[in-house]
GUMIVEX-460354 format. One record per residue (C-alpha): residue in one letter; z, x, y. Coordinates in nm, 2 decimals. Each point is the difference from the previous one (the first is absolute). Layout:
<pt residuo="a" up="Z" east="X" north="Y"/>
...
***
This chain:
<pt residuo="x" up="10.91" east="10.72" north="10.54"/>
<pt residuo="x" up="0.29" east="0.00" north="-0.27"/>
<pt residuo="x" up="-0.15" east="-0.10" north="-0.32"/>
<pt residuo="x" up="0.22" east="-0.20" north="-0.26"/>
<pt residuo="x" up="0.04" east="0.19" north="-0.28"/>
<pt residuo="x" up="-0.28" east="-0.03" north="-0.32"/>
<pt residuo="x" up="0.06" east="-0.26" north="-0.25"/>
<pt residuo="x" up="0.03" east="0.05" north="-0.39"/>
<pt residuo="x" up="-0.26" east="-0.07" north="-0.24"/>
<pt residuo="x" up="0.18" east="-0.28" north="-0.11"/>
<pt residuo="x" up="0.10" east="-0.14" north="0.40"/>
<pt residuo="x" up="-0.39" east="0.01" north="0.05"/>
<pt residuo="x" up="-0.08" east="-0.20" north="-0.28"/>
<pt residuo="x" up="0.26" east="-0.27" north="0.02"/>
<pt residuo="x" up="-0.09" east="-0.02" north="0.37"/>
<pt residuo="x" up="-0.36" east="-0.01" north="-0.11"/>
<pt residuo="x" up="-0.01" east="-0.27" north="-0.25"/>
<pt residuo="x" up="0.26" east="-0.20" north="0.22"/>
<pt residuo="x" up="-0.30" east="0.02" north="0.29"/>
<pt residuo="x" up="-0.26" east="-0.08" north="-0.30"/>
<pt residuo="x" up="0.25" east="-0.34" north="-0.04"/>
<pt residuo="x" up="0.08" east="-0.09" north="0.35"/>
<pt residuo="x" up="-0.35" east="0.14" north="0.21"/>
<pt residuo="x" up="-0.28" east="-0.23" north="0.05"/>
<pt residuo="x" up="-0.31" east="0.17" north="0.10"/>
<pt residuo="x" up="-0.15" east="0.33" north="-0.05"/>
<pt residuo="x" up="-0.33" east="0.21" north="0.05"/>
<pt residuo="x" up="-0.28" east="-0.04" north="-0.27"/>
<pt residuo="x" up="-0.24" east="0.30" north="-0.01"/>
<pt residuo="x" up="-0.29" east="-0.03" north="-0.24"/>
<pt residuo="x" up="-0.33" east="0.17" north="-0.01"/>
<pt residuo="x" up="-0.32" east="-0.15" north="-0.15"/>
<pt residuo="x" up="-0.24" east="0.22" north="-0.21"/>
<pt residuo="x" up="-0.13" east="0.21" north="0.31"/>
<pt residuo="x" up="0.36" east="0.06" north="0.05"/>
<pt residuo="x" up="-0.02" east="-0.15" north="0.32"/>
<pt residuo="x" up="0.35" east="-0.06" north="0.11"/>
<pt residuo="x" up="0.15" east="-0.37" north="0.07"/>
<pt residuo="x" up="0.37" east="-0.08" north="0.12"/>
<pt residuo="x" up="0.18" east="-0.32" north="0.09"/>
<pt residuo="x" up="0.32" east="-0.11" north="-0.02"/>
<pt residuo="x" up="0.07" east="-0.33" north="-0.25"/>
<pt residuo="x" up="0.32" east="-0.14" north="-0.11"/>
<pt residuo="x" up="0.13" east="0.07" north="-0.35"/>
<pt residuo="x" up="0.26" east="-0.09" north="-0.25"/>
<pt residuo="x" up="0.17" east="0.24" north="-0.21"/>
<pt residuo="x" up="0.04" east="-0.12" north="-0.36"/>
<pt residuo="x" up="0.07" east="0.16" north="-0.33"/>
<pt residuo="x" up="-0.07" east="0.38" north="0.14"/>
<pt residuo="x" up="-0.30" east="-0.14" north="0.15"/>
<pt residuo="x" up="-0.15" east="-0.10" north="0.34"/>
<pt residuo="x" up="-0.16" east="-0.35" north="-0.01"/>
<pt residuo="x" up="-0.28" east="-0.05" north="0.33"/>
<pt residuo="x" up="-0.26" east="-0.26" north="0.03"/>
<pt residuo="x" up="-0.30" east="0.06" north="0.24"/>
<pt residuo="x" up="-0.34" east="-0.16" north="-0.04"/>
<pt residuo="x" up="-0.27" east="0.14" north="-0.19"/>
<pt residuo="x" up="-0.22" east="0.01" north="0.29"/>
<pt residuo="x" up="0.19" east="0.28" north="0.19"/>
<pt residuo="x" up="-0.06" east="0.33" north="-0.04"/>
<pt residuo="x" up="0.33" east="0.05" north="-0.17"/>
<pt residuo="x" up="-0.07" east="-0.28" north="-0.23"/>
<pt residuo="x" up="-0.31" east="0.19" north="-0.12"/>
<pt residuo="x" up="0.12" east="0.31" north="-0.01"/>
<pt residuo="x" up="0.33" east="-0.14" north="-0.17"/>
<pt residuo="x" up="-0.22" east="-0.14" north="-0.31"/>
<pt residuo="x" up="-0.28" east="0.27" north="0.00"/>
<pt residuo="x" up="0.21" east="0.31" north="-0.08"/>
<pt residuo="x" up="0.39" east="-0.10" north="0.09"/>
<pt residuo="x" up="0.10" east="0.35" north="0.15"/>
<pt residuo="x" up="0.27" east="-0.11" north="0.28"/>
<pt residuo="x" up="0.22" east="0.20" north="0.20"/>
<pt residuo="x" up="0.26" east="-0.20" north="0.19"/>
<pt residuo="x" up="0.24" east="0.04" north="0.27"/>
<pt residuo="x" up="0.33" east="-0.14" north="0.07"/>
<pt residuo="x" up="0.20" east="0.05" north="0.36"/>
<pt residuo="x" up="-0.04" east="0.17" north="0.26"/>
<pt residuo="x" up="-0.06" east="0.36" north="0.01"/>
<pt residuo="x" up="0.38" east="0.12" north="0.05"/>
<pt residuo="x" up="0.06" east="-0.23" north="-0.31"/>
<pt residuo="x" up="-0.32" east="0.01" north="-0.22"/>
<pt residuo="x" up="-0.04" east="-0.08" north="-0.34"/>
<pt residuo="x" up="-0.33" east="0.08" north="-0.15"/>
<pt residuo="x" up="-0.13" east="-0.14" north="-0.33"/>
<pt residuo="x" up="-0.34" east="0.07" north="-0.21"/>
<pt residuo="x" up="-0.07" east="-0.20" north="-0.26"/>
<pt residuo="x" up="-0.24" east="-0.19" north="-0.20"/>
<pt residuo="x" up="-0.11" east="-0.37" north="0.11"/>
<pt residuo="x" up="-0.09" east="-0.29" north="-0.23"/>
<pt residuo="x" up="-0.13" east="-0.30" north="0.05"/>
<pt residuo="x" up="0.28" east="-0.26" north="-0.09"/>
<pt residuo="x" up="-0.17" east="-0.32" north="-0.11"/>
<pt residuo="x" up="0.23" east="-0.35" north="0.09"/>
<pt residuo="x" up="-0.04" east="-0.11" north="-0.32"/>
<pt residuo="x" up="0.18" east="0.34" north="-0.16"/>
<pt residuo="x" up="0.29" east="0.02" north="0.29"/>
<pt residuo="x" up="0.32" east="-0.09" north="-0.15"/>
<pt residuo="x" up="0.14" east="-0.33" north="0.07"/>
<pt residuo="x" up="0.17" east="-0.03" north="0.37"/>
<pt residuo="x" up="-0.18" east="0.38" north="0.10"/>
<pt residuo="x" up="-0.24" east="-0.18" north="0.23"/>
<pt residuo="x" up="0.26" east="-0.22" north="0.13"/>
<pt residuo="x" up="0.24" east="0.30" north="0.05"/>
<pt residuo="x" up="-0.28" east="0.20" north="0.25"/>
<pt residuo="x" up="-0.12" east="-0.32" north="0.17"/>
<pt residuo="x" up="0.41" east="-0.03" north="0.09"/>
<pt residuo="x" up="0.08" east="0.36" north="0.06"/>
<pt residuo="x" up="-0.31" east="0.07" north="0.22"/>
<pt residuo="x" up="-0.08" east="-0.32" north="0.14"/>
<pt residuo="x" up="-0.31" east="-0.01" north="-0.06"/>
<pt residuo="x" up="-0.17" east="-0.18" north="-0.29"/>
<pt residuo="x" up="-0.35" east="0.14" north="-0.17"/>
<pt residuo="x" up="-0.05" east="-0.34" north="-0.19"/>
<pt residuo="x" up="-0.02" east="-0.18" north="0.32"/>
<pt residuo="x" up="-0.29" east="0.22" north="0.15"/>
<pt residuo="x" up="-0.25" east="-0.04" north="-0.20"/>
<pt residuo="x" up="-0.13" east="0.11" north="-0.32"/>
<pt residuo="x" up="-0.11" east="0.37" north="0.06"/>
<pt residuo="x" up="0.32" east="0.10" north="0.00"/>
<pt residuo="x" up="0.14" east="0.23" north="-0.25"/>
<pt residuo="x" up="0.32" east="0.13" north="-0.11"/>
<pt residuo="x" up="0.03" east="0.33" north="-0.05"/>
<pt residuo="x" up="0.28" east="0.22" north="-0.22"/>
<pt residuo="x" up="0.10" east="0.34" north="0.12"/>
<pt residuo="x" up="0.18" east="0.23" north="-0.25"/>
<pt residuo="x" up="0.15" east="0.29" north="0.20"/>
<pt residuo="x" up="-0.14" east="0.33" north="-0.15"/>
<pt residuo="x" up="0.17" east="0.24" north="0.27"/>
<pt residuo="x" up="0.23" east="-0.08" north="0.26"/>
<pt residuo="x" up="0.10" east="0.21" north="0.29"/>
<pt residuo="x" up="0.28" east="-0.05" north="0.27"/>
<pt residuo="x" up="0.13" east="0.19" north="0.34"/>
<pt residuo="x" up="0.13" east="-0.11" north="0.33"/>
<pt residuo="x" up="0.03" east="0.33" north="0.17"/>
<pt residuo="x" up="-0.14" east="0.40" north="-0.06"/>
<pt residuo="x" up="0.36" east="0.04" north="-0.20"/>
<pt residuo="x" up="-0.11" east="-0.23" north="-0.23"/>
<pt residuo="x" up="-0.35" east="0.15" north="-0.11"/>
<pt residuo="x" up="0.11" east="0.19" north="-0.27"/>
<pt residuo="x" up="0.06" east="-0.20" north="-0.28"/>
<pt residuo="x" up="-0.17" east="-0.31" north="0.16"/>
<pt residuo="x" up="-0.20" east="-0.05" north="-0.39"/>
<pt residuo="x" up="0.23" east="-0.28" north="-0.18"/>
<pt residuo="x" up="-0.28" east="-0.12" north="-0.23"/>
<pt residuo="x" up="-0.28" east="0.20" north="-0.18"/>
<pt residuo="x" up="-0.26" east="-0.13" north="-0.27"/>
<pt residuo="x" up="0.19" east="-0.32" north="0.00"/>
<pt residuo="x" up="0.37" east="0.17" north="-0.03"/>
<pt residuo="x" up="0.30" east="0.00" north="0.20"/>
<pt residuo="x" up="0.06" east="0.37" north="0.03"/>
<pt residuo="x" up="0.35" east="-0.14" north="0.21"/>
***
């Protein structure tokens, strides 16, 4: 197999924050206090150099999202992966900016404030960001560390 040639720092993270715009779902992975693992995939809206996701407070991830907030996250497939860690808050309705909640129900099609009231909103702010699509690509795959673009 031919592989394309490696992209720049800078291709990678234009094509990662135009995958952060367009995409629609990705992989969740929180642990609780044991450090027992939990992944699922959830829809999510990228605003502001954040991820917004909603999930209900019941779920594992919901827990594990308002207990301690560690998240790593996964975008693509794993010949075009993007994968974020970061620090989750809980993003109350009554502090999300006017038109936020609207913009996630419309982009994701799915609306938190129509199932029920345990679910949350939750605010990811990227603290690393990594990005590859083939063996080529593994060097230099860090764009983001301690919350700065390093591309």
């Amino acid at each position: 197999m031919t592989l394309p040639p490696p992209r720049s720092g800078d291709e990678r993270r234009r094509d990662t924050l135009a995958r952060l715009v367009h995409d629609v779902d990705v992989w969740v992975a929180s642990a609780d206090g044991d450090g027992d693992p939990y992944m699922v995939p959830l829809s999510f809206l990228w605003d502001d150099g954040a991820l917004i996701l909603s999930t209900s407070v019941a779920t594992p991830t919901g827990r594990n999202l308002r207990s301690n907030g560690r998240v790593r996250i996964g975008l693509g497939g794993t010949r075009d992966v993007v994968m974020i860690e970061g620090a989750a808050e809980v993003l109350p309705l009554d502090r999300m900016r006017d038109g936020l909640a609207d913009a996630f129900a419309e982009k994701t099609g799915f609306d938190p404030r129509k199932s029920g009231d345990d679910y949350l909103y939750f605010r990811i702010v990227p603290t690393g960001i990594q990005a590859w699509r083939e063996v080529n690509e593994l060097k230099g795959r860090t764009l983001m560390r301690d919350g700065n673009w390093l591309a």
